[in-house]
Each structure stands twice: as C-alpha cells, then as structure tokens.
C-alpha positions in Angstrom: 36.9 137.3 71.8 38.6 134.1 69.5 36.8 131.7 71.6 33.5 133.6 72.1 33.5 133.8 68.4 34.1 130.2 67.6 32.0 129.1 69.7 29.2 131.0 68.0 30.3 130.6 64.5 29.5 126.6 65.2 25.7 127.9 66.8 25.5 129.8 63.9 26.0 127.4 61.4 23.4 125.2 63.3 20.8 127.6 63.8 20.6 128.4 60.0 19.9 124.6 59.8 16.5 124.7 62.4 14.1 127.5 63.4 13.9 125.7 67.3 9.9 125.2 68.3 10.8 125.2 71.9 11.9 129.2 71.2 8.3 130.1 69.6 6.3 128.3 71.8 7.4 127.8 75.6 9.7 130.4 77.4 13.2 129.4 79.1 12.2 129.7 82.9 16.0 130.1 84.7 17.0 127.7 87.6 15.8 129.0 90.3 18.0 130.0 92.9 19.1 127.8 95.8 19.2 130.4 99.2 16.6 131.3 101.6 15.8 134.8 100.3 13.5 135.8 97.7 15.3 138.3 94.8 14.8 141.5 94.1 16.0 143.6 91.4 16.4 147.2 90.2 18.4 148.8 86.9 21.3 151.8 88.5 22.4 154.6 85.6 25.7 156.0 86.2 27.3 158.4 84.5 31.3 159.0 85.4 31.1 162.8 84.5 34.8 163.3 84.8 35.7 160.7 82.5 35.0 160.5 78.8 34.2 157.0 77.1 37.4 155.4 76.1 35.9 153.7 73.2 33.0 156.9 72.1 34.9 159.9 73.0 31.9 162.4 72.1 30.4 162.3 75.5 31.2 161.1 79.8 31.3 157.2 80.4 28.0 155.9 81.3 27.1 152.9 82.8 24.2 150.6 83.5 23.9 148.6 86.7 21.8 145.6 87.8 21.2 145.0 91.2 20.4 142.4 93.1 19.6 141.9 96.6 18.1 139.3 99.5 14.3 140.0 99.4 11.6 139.5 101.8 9.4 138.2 99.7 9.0 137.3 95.6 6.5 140.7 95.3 6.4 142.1 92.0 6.6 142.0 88.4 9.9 139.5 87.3 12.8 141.0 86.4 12.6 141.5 82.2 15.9 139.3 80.8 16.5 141.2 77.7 14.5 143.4 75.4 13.6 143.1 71.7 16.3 145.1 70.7 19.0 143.7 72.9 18.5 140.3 71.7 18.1 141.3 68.3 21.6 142.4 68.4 23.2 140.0 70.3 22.0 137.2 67.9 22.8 139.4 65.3 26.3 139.7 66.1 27.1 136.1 65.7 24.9 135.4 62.5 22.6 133.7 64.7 19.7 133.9 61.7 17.5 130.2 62.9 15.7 131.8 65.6 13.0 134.3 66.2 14.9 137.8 66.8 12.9 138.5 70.4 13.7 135.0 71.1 15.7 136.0 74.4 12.9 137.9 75.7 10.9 134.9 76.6 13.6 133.8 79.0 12.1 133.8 82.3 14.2 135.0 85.4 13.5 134.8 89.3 14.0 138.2 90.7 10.8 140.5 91.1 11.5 144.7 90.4 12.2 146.2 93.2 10.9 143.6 96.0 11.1 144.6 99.7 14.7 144.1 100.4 15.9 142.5 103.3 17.0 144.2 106.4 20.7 144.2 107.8 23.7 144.8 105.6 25.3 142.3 103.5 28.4 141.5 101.2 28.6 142.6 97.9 29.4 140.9 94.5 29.9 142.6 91.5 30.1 140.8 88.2 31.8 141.6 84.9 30.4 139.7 81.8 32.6 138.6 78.8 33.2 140.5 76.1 30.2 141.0 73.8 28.0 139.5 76.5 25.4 142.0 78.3 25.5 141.8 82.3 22.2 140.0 82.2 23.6 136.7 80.8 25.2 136.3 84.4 21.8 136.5 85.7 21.5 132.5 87.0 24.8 133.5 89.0 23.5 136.9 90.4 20.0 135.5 91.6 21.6 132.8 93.2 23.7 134.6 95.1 21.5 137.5 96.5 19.5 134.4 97.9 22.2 133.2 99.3 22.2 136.8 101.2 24.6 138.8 98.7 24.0 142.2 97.1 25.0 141.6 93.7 25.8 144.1 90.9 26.3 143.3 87.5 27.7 145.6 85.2 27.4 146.5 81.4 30.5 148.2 80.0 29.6 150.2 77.5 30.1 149.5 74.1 31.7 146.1 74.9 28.5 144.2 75.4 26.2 143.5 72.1 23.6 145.7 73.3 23.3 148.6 76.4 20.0 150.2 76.6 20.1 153.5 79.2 17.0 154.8 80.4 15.5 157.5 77.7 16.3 154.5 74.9 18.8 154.6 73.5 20.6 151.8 72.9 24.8 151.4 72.6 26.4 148.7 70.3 29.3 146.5 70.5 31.9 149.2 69.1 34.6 147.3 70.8 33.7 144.1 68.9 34.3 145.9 65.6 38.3 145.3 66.8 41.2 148.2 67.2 41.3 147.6 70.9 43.6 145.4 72.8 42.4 143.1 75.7 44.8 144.8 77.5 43.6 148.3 77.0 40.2 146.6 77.7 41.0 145.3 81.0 42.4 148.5 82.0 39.1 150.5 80.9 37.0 148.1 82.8 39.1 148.4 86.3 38.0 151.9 86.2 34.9 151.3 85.7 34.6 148.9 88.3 35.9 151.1 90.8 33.7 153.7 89.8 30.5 151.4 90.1 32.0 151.2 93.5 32.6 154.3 94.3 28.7 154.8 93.8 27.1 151.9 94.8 28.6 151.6 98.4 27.8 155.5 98.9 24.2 154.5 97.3 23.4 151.7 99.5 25.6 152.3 102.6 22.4 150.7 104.5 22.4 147.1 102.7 26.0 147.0 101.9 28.6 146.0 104.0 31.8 148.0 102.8 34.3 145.8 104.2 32.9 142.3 102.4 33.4 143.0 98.8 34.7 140.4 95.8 34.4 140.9 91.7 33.8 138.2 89.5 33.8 137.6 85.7 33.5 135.9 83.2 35.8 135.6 80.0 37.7 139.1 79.9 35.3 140.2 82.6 37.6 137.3 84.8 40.7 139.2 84.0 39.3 142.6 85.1 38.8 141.5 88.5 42.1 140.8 89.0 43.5 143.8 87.4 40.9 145.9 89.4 42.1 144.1 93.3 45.6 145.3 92.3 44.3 148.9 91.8 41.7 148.9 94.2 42.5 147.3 97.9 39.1 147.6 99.1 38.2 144.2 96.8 38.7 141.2 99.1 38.3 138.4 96.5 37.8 137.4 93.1 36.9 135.2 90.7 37.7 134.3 87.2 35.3 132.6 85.1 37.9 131.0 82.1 39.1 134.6 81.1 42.1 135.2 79.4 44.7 137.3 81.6 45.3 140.1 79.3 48.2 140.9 80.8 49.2 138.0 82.3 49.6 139.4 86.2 53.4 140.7 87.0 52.8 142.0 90.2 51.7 139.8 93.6 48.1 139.7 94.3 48.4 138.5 97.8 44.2 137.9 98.5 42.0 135.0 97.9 41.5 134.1 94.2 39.9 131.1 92.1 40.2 130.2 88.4 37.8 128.2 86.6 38.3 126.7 83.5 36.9 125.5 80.9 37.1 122.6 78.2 40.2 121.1 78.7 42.0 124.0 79.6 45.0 123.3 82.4 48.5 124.0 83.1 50.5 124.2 80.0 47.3 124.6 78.0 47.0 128.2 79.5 50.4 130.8 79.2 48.9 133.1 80.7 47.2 131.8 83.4 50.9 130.0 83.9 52.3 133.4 84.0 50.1 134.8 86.3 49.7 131.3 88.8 52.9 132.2 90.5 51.6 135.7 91.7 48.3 134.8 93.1 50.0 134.9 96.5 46.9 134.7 98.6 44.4 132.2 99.0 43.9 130.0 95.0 42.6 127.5 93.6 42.5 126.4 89.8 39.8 123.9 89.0 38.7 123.1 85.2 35.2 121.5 84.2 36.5 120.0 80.7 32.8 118.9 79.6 32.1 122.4 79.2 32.7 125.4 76.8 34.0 128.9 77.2 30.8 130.5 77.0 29.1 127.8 79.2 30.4 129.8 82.3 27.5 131.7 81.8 23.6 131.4 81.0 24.4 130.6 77.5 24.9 126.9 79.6 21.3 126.6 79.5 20.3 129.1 76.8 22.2 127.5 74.4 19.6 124.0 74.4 16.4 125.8 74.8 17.3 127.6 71.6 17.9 123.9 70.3 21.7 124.9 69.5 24.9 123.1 70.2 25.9 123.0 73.7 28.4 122.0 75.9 28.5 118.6 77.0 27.3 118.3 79.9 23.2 119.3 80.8 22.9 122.8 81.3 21.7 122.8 84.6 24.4 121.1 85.9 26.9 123.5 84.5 24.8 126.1 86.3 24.9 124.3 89.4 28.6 123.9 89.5 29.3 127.3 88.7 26.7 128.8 91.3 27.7 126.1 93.8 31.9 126.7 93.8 31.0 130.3 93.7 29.4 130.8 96.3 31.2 128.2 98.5 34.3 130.5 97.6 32.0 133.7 98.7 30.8 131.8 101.8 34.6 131.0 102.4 36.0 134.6 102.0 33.2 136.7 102.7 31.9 135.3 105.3 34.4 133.3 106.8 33.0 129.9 106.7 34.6 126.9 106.2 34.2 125.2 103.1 35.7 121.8 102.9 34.2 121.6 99.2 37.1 123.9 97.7 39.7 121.8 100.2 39.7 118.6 97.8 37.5 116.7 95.1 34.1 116.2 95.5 32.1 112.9 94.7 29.2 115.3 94.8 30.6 117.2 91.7 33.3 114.1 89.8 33.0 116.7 86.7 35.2 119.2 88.6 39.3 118.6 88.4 41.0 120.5 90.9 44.6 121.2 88.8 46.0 123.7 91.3 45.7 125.6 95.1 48.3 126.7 97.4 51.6 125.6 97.7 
C-alpha cells in the first residue's frame, strides 16, 4: 500500500494543478488485444456461504467475478470499464480532485457482454489486482489473454479494492485501506478466496475450462497471493507476480513454474523479501525488472495515467502494456500450453527495456 500511495500522492498533487481536456472530451480506447479471438465478457456473483467476511463480519464473503473468454465474434455491447460511482471512489481515495469524477467511465475496453464464446475448452487465468485497485484495472491484461485463447477471471476482493459494486447496487468500500490489517493477514484472506473462485468457476464452466491448465496472477499484493494460494492449492500450475511485495516472504518450496516482474529499479538487494523468497521458488523462475516503470504501471494505470494528463512512468504507456501482456503470455504459452518460448530463455533486442536479474540455477 506505501508504494501505491506514493505514487498517487505525486498524481494527486498534479491533478489539483490541471483539469486534463483529453478526460472531458475524448474517451481512453484500451490497446486492443493482440490474439486471434474476439472477447467476450460477463460479471459472476459469488457468495462463500460458509465463510463470513474477514474484514465486515456482519454477513458471508461475497465476491464479484469478471470473466473473460475466446469469442467468436466482437457481438455486443462493450464491456462497461467502471461505473460513476466506482471511479468516484477510486479517485477519491487518493485526493485525486483535477479530474471529472466519472472520468474512468469513458475508458473504452474491447470485450463485448456476453459474446458467443468459443468452442473447445481452454486454460484458465485468474487475476488478483493490487490492493485498493478494482479487478477491472487489469483489464488490458485480461482481454489480451482470452484472445490469445485463455479463460480469464479477474477477481475483486471485497473491501480491498476502492470500490465493489454487486448486483442489487450496493457498492463496498475500501475498509482494508483504512489500515488494522497486516499484508500478511491479507494474503492469507485472498488464498481463500482464490480457491473458492475456483472451486466455482471450474464446476460453472466445466465445458470451456480446462481443469488441469490453471495459473493466478497479480499484481502488487495480488502477486503475493498467488504464490501463497499454489502452496495451499496444488491444482494452480503457475503464477505470476506483478512487483508485489511477498508478505510473508515464502518459507516453504514452491517447486512449479514462477516469474517475478519488477518494477523501477527494483533488483536483488533492493528487494528482502523477494531475496528471501528467491531461494524457494524451486520450479521453473525467472526475475526480470522494467526500471523505466512504476509500481502501479504493472497495470492499466500505465496508460490511464497520461490520458488523465498525470505523471506517468517513463516509458509510453503502451509499451508498458505491451511488455507486460507480451512476457505474460509467453510464460502462459510456456506453461500452459507447453510451447517453447525462447523470449523468457535470454534478453530480447525486441524488448532492450527488459533486464533479466535472475532464472534457474
């Protein structure tokens, strides 16, 4: 949460400066994505009856799901980015005052609601967002991997994203954010709820998911709840973490394929607890770091960030987007699918912005 917040103490400062014209008059169309399928989308609620929230005891955990899934063809409305309300609160919660309050409504995503979906079964993705961030600012990742021919989930955890809306309206704030919880009592709430989501989704969609292809990715603390959640839940074949603190640090062997991405200039001796937990990634790994970018770059704030006409990392947007979806998915391609993927092997010329600090010994 330190970095998240410093990051947007410095947008906030800026955005009190400037109302940005590009926010009131154009929208932010997303990249699109880079695979063969179109996108389809649809919104999951779960509710984990036997479980109370951790963080608003009053009632069951309850959950809100994004999927997306190889289409057969772009058919129907686009998938809504956030509402009125969610972006209200999100820019709310960092003092972000410069900008039109619905400005994050008029970002434009790929996906169409509930498109004709492909046929066959395919591997499924599910992503974790950083703390205070909803699950729809991973949405350049998730489109770009269901046309790649991924089913990909992205989950909210309650009341540790700026803003959860469930289906009758209401709408759950960042109580987390507020403090009195520890990152590790938050990693540990989220591998539950990660196993639940899976739990329901594969009995949900046993037609287009492919049980035994499944990987979790995150960002920020969302990163360090897909490792905690492959050492409590063996039916997670990879993950990914997206320049999350460990919280813990690992102190158990996780013996299958890994990657850490990192951001800024953030590498070995810069990290303690990606130090800490290096030694027990005992499966496939790889450690790369993009210094010309920021913590919350690893995420559509990469290209949110300058259409608001707010500092940004510095390299172009899109080409932080292009990195991320591009390593991703080769280490998807790579573990899911078993194809070779001589870009994680060694540096690329293609991608000179990418440091490769560490892989198997």
């Amino acid at each position: 949460m330190r970095k998240i917040t410093t990051l947007f103490t410095g947008l906030a400062t800026a955005a009190a400066l400037v109302v940005p014209a590009s926010a009131e008059s154009t929208d932010l169309a997303l990249p699109a994505p880079t695979g063969r399928h179109a996108v389809g989308a649809t919104k999951v609620h779960l509710v984990d009856e036997d479980r109370p929230d951790p963080w608003v005891p009053t009632g069951p955990r309850e959950l809100m799901v994004t999927v997306w899934y190889p289409a057969t063809q772009a058919r129907g409305e686009r998938v809504p980015y956030a509402t009125a309300e969610e972006s209200r609160l999100l820019l709310e919660l960092y003092g972000i005052t410069g900008v039109p309050t619905d400005a994050l409504t008029r970002v434009r995503t790929n996906a169409r609601v509930g498109a004709p979906r492909a046929p066959g079964r395919f591997p499924l993705v599910v992503l974790s967002p950083g703390l205070a961030f909803p699950r729809w600012t991973l949405t350049t990742l998730a489109e770009d991997l269901a046309s790649r021919g991924y089913v990909v989930a992205g989950v909210d955890h309650t009341y540790e994203g700026a803003a959860v809306t469930f289906p009758d309206g209401r709408v759950a704030p960042c109580v987390v954010c507020q403090g009195g919880a520890s990152g590790a009592a938050i990693t540990a709430s989220r591998a539950v709820d990660l196993s639940f989501v899976l739990d329901r989704l594969l009995a949900r969609y046993d037609r287009m998911i492919d049980p035994r292809r499944i990987a979790i990715a995150g960002h920020s603390i969302g990163g360090a709840a897909a490792a905690t959640t492959m050492l409590a839940d063996p039916r997670v074949d990879a993950g990914v973490n997206l320049d999350g603190s460990f919280q813990p640090a690992l102190s158990q062997d996780l013996a299958r394929p890994f990657l850490l991405v990192s951001a800024e200039d953030r590498i070995p001796g810069q990290r303690p607890d990606w130090d800490r937990t290096w030694p027990h990634l005992t499966g496939w790994r790889r450690w790369l770091n993009v210094p010309e970018t920021g913590h919350s770059s690893l995420s559509d704030t990469a290209v949110v960030v300058e259409w608001l006409g707010l500092p940004a990392q510095p390299l172009p947007g899109t080409r932080v987007v292009e990195i991320t979806r591009t390593y991703v998915g080769a280490f998807m391609d790579l573990h899911l699918r078993h194809r070779p993927q001589p870009l994680l092997d060694a540096p690329s010329p293609r991608f000179p912005e990418v440091r490769f600090v560490g892989a198997n010994s």
